[in-house]
C-alpha positions as CSV (number, residue, x, y, z in Angstrom):
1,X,-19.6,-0.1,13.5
2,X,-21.6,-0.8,10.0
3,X,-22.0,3.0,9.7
4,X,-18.1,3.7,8.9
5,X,-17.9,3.9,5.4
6,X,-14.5,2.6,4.3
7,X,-13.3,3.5,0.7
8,X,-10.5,0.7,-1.0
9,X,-8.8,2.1,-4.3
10,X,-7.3,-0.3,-6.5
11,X,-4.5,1.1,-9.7
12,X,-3.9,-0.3,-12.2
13,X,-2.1,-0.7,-15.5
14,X,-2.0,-3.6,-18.0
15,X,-3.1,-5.8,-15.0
16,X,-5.3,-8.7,-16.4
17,X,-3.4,-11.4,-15.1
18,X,-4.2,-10.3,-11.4
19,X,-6.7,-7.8,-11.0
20,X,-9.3,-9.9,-10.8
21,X,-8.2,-11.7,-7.9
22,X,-7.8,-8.3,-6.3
23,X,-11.5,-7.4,-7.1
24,X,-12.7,-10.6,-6.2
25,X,-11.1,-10.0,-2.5
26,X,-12.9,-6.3,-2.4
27,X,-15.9,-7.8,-3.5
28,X,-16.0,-10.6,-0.7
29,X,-15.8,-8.9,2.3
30,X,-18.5,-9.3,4.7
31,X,-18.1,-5.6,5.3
32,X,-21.1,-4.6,3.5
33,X,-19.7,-0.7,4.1
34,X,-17.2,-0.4,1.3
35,X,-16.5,2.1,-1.6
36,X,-15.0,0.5,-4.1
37,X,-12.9,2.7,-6.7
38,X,-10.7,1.5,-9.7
39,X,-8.4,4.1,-11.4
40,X,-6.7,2.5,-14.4
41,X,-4.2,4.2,-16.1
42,X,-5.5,3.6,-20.2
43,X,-4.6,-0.1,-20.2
44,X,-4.0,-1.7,-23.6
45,X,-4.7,-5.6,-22.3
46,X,-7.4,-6.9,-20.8
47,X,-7.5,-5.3,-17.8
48,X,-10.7,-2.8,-18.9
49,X,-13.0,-5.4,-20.0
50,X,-12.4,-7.8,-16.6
51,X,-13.4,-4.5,-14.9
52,X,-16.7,-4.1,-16.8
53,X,-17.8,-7.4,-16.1
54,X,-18.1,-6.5,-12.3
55,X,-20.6,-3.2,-13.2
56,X,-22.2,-1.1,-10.4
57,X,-20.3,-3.9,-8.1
58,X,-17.6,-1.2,-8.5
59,X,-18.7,2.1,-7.2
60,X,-16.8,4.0,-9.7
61,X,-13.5,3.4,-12.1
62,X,-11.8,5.6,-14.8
63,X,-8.9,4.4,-17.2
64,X,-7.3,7.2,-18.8
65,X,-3.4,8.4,-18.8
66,X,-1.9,9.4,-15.4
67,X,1.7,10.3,-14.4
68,X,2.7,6.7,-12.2
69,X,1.7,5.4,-9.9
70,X,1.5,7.9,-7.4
71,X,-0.6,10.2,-9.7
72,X,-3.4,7.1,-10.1
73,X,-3.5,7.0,-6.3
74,X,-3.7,10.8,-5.4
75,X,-6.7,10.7,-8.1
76,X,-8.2,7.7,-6.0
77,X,-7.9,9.7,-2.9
78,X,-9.5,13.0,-4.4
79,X,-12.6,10.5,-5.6
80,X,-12.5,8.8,-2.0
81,X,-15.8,9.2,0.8
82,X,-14.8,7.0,3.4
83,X,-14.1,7.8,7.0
84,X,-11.0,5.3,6.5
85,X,-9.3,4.4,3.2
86,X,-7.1,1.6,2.1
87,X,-5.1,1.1,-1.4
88,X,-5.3,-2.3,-2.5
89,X,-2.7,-2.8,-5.9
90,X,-4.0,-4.5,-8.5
91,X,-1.6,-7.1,-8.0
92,X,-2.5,-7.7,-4.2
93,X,-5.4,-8.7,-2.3
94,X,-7.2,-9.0,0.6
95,X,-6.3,-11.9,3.2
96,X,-9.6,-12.8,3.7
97,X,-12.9,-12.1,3.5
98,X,-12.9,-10.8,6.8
99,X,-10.0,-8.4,6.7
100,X,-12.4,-5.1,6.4
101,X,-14.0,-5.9,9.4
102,X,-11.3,-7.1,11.5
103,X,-10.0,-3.4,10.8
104,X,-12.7,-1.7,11.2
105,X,-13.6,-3.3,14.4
106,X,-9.9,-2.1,15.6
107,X,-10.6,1.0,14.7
108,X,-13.7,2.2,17.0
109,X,-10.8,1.4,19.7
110,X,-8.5,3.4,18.2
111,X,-8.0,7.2,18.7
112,X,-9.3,9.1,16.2
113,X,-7.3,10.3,13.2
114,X,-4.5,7.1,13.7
115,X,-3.6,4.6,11.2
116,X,-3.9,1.1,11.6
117,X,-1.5,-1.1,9.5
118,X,-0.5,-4.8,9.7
119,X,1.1,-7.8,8.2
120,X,1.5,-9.2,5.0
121,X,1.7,-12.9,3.8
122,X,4.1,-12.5,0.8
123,X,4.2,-15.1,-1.9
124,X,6.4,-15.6,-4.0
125,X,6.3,-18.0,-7.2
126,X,7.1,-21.6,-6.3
127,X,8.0,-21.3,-2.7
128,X,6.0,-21.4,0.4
129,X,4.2,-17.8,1.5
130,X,6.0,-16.1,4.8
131,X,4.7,-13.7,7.0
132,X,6.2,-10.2,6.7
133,X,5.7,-8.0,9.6
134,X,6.8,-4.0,10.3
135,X,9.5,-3.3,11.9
136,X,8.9,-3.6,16.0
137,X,9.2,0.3,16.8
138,X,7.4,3.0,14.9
139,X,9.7,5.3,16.0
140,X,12.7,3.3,13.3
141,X,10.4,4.9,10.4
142,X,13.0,8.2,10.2
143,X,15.7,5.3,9.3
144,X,13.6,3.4,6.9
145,X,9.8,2.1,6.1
146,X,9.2,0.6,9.9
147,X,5.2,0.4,8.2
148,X,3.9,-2.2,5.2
149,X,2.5,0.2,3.0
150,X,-0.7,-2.1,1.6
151,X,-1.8,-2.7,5.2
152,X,-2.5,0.7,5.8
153,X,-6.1,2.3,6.6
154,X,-5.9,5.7,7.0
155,X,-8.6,8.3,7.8
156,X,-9.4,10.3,5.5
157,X,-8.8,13.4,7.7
158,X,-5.1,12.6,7.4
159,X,-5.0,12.6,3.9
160,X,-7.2,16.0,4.0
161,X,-4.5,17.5,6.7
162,X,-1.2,16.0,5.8
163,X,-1.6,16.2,2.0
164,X,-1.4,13.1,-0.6
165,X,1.5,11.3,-2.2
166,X,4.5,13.4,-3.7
167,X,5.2,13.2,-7.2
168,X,8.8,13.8,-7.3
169,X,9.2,10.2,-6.5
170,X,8.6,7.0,-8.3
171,X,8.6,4.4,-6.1
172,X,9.0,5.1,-2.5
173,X,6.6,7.9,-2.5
174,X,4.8,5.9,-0.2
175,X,7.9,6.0,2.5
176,X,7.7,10.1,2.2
177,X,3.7,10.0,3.1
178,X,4.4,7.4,6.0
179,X,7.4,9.9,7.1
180,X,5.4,13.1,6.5
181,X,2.6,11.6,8.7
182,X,4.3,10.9,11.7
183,X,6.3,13.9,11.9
184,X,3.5,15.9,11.8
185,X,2.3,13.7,14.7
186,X,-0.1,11.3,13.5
187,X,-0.3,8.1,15.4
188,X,0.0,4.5,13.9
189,X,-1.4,1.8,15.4
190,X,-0.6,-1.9,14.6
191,X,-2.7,-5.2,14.1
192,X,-0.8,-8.3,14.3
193,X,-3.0,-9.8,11.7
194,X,-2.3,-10.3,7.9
195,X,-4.2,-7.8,6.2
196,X,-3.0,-8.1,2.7
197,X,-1.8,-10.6,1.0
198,X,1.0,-9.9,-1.8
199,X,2.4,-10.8,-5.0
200,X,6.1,-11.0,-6.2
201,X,6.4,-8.8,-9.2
202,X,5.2,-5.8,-8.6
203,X,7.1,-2.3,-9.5
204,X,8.5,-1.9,-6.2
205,X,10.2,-5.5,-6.8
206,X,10.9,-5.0,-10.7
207,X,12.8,-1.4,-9.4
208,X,13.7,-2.3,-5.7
209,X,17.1,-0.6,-5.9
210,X,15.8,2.7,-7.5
211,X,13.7,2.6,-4.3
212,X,16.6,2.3,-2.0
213,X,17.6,5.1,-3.3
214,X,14.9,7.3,-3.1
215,X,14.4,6.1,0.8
216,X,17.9,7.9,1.2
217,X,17.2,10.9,0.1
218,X,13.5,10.9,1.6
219,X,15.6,10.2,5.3
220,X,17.9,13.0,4.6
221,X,15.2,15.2,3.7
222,X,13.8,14.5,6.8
223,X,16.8,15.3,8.6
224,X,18.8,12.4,9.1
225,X,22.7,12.2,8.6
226,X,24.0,12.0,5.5
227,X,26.4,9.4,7.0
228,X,23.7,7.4,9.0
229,X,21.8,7.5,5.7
230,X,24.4,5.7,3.5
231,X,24.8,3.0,6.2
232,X,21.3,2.1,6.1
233,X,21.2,1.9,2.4
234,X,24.3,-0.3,2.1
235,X,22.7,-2.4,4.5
236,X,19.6,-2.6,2.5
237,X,21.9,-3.6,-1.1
238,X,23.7,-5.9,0.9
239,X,21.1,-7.4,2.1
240,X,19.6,-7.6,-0.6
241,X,21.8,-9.1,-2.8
242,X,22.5,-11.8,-0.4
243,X,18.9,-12.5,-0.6
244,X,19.1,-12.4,-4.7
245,X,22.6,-15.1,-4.3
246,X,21.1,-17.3,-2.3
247,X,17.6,-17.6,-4.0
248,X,20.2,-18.7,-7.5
249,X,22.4,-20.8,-5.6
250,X,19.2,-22.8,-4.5
């Protein structure tokens, strides 16, 4: 349904390289029900004047100082009016220009109050994009992120209930929401559809192990073993620096 007003925040910070591409994605949909914010955190490239050449295109945008990026988005949700909101990074973008709708069109199928998430075509520079898809079983979410953060829609009644992003973590804040969401019993329901598509590069790539880290302590805090807890992340090195050896080997 038209009527569903559906709000996409984009952050961003010293982002002119890509945040047009991300605009440009917003601004394509054949949704025609979007609210588009920007919150920008004081850039000092050229990031502010590719916003202002969009003008009322973007429904609002501020660019002052903020605390991370946790603290942009958390001002992008208190800003937000849609029924259903997605964060779109300014190094990200849409997969196509129907992507809105396809969601949308999901969710008047949907239960009320549930999120709807999907996959992601990841490219990285010089090789061939690959599908990345959530893990197969939601309930794998108290071990690690089962969900892809930037395919996330999530009602706005959620947020309003479940609270926003925490700030006592830089990078896998976005694991705690996911985790505080479902054990407070919100439902998640998945599209097998690429949603977004996404850039190498970003901060949860430039600080991936940081993250790891912080996914421990989110899982014990949310009372998984200690033990069970260290397994996972040794896993999650390893396999990540397997993934680093080959990629210099080749």
């Amino acid at each position: 349904m038209e009527s569903t007003l559906v709000t996409v925040i984009t952050i961003s910070y010293n982002s002119g390289k890509t945040i047009r591409r991300t605009i440009e994605s917003v601004l394509s949909q054949t949704y025609p029900n979007i609210e588009y914010i920007v919150i920008d955190g004081q850039s000092t490239d050229d990031t502010i004047s590719i916003i202002k050449q969009y003008g009322n295109k973007i429904s609002s945008w501020v660019s002052e100082p903020d605390k991370g990026i946790y603290d942009a988005m958390n001002k992008g949700l208190r800003a937000a009016h849609g029924t259903i909101i997605s964060i779109l990074n300014s190094d990200d973008a849409f997969h196509s220009s129907t992507s809105v709708q396809e969601v949308v069109d999901f969710y008047q199928h949907t239960p009320k109050e549930c999120i709807i998430h999907g996959n992601i075509e990841y490219h990285e520079q010089g090789k061939q994009p690959f599908i990345l898809r959530p893990l197969p079983h939601i309930s794998t979410i108290k071990k690690e992120p089962a969900v892809l953060h930037p395919t996330m829609f999530v009602p706005k009644a959620v947020y309003d209930r479940s609270g926003v992003f925490s700030l006592d973590y830089r990078i896998a804040a976005d694991y705690e929401l996911m985790l505080r969401f479902f054990t407070s019993g919100v439902k998640y329901q998945y599209m097998n559809v690429c949603i977004v598509d996404m850039y190498s590069g970003g901060a949860s790539d430039k600080k991936k192990y940081h993250g790891f880290i912080e996914c421990y302590h989110i899982s014990v805090k949310y009372g998984r073993g200690r033990v069970c807890a260290l397994i996972t992340l040794a896993k999650r090195f390893t396999k990540s620096w397997v993934y680093s050896l080959k990629q210099h080997i080749i």
